[in-house]
N, C-alpha and C positions, 0 to 999 in steps of 0.2 A: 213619765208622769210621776213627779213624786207626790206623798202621803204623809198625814199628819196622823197617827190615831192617839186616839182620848177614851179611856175609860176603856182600855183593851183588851183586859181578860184573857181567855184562850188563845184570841188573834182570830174571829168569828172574819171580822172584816177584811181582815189579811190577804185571808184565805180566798172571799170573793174575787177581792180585789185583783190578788196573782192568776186565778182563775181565767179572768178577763183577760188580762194584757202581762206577756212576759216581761215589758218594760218599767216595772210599777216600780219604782225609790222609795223604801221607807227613810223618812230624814229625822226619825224618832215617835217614842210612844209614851204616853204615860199609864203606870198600873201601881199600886201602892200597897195591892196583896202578894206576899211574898212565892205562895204555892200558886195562886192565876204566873207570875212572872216566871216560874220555873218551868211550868208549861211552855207558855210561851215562848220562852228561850231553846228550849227541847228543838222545840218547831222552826226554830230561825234563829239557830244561832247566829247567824250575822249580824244580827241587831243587839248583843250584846254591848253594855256601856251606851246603850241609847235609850235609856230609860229614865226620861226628867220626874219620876218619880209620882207624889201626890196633887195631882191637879189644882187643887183647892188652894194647898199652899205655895206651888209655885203660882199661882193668879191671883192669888188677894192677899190685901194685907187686910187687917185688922183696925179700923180707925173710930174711935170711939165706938167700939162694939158692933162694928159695923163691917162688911164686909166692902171691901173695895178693889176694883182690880187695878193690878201693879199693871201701868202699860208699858214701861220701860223696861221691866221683864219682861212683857210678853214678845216687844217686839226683837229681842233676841232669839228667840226662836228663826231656826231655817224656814227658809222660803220654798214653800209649798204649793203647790196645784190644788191637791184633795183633802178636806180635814172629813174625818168620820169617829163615830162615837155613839155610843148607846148611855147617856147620865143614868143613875141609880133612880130606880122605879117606885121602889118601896114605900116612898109617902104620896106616892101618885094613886098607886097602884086600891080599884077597889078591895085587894084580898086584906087592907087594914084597915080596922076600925079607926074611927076620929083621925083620918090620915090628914097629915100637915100640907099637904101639895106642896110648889114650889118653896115651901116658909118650911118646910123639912130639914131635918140635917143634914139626909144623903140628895134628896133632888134637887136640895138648892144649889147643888155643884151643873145644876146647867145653866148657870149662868155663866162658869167657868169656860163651858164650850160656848156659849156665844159672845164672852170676852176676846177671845182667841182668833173666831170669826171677823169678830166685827173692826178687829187691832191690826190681825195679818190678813185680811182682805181676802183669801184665797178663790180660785177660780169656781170651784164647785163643795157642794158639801152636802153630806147624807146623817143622817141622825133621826135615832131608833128609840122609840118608847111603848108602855104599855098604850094600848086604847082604852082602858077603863078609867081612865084619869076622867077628872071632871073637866066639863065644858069650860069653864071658867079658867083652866089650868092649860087644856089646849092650846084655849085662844090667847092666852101671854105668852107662850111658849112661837107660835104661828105669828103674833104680833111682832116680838125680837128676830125670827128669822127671816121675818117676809113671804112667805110662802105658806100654804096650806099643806095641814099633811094629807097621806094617804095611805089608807087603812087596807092591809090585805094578810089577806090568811092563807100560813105558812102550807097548809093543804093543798094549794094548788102544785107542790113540789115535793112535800114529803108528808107521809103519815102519821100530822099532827097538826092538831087544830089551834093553833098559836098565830091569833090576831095581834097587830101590833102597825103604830103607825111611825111613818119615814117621813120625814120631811130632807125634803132635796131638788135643787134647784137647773131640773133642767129635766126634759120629758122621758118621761118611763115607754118601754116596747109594751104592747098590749099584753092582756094576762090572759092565762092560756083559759081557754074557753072549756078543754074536757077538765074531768076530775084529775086530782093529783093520784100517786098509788096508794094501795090499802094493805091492809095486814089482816088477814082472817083471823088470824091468834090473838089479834089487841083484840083486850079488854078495856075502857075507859070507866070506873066510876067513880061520882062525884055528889055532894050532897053541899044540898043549898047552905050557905048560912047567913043569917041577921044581926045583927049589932044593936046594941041597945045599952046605951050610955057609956059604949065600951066593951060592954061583955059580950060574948060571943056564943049564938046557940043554933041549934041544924033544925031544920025544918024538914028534907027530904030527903031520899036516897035513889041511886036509879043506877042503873049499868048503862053505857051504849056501845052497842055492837055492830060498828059501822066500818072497823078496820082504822079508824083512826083513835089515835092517843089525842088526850088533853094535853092541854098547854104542859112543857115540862116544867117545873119548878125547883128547888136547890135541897128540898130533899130527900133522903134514903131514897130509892129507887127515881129521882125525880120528880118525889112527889108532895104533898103536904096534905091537912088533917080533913083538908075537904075536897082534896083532887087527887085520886091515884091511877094507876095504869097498868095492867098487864099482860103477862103474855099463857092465853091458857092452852096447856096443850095436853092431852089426855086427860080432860077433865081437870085438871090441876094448876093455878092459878099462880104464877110463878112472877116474882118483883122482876123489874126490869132491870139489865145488868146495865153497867155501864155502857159496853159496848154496844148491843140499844140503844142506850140515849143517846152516843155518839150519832148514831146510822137517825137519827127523827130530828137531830138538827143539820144533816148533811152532813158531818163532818168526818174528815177519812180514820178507817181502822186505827184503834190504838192512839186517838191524838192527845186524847191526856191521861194514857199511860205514865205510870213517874210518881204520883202521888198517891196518897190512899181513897179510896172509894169513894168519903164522905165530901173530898176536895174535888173528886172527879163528879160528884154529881151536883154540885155545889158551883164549879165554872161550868157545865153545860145549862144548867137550869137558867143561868147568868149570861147562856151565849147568845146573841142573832142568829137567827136561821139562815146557814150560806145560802143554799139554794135560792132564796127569796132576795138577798143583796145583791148576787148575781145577777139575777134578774133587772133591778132594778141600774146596777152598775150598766147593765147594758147599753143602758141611753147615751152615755158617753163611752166606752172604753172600746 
């Protein structure tokens, strides 16, 4: 079975993937951050020199200010079974004010993954975004792939409440019916915030003590200025290391070892949740 990945990072999907089936081909990836592809590499040096680099510009050109996909590039591309891909979240994503949705800088690169789809035809394909995007942005995103997504929370597998919807085209194994595991020591606290013309103000504060983390996100301990996480032990409220954050997206000990802190919490906040891909990968592999 071989594999296309787009918008790689860590190698989240990889990871499922091999997980699934010893037989999995990667026949190339693209990532355009230099510390996400050192990782990576770390991980699977095999796949060195297969990195077509930034998605965006190997699929569009520029045509009167406009973006258009090159299809006689794309269809160079190897011929593949699987494409998978998580596009950039950030103007989807509720956590920004007056967010651009797909008319964004970074998420209008998913058009890039459905150029590639819809060029090289391939047999199945999985792709990952926030669910807080608006209705409006879903349903073009479900209208280009055909399919509807389906929204599930990474809690069913590890100890962290990270909703996030997959669209992919072929039936999923049922979701486990108990709770996922918990962590008595997580600490999650998060405070509400509002937007108003832009600016940004909190409205609330709360701790939850239920053994799961908050979604993780790209800063210092995985956190950001209205979602953080800890781990309290003796009374004592301690950031969460990296290797934590590795263990709340399923990823093995040490995987992005190699870089410095801010880049290791920076690609995890940025990864899919293996546990959850596997799951899903199930229905085929």
């Amino acid at each position: 079975m071989k594999y296309l990945s787009t918008f790689t990072g860590l190698g989240g999907f990889e990871l499922a993937i091999h997980a699934e089936t010893l037989n999995a081909e990667c026949v190339g990836f693209f990532e355009y951050d230099k510390f996400a592809e050192e990782t990576y590499l770390k991980n699977y040096p095999g796949h060195v020199g297969m990195n077509f680099g930034d998605i965006g510009r190997f699929c569009f050109d520029v045509v009167k200010g406009k973006l258009v996909a090159n299809e006689a590039r794309i269809k160079l591309l190897p011929d593949f079974d699987l494409l998978v891909g998580g596009p950039p979240c950030q103007d989807l994503s509720i956590a920004r004010g007056n967010r651009k949705g797909l008319e964004g800088e970074k998420s209008i690169m998913f058009f890039a993954f459905e150029a590639i789809l819809r060029i090289k035809k391939p047999k199945w394909f999985l792709m990952e975004n926030v669910s807080s995007m608006s209705n409006e942005n879903r349903d073009i995103i479900s209208k280009y792939l055909g399919v509807e997504p389906v929204a599930i929370n990474s809690d069913k597998f590890t100890p962290q409440k990270r909703i996030r919807n997959y669209w992919f085209n072929w039936g999923m194994p049922e979701l486990p019916k108990i709770d996922g595991p918990r962590w008595p020591e997580l600490v999650a606290w998060s405070r509400s915030t509002r937007y108003h013309k832009g600016a940004k103000s909190y409205v609330d504060e709360r701790e939850t003590l239920d053994g799961r983390a908050n979604t993780l996100t790209t800063g210092p301990g995985c956190s950001s200025f209205s979602s953080k996480n800890f781990m309290r032990i003796d009374g004592q409220d301690r950031v969460l290391t990296p290797e934590i954050c590795e263990q709340l997206q399923g990823l093995p000990p040490n995987w992005t070892y190699g870089v410095s802190d801010s880049q290791r919490y920076k690609q995890i906040g940025n990864a899919v949740n293996v546990p959850t891909v596997m799951h899903i990968l199930g229905g085929i592999l």
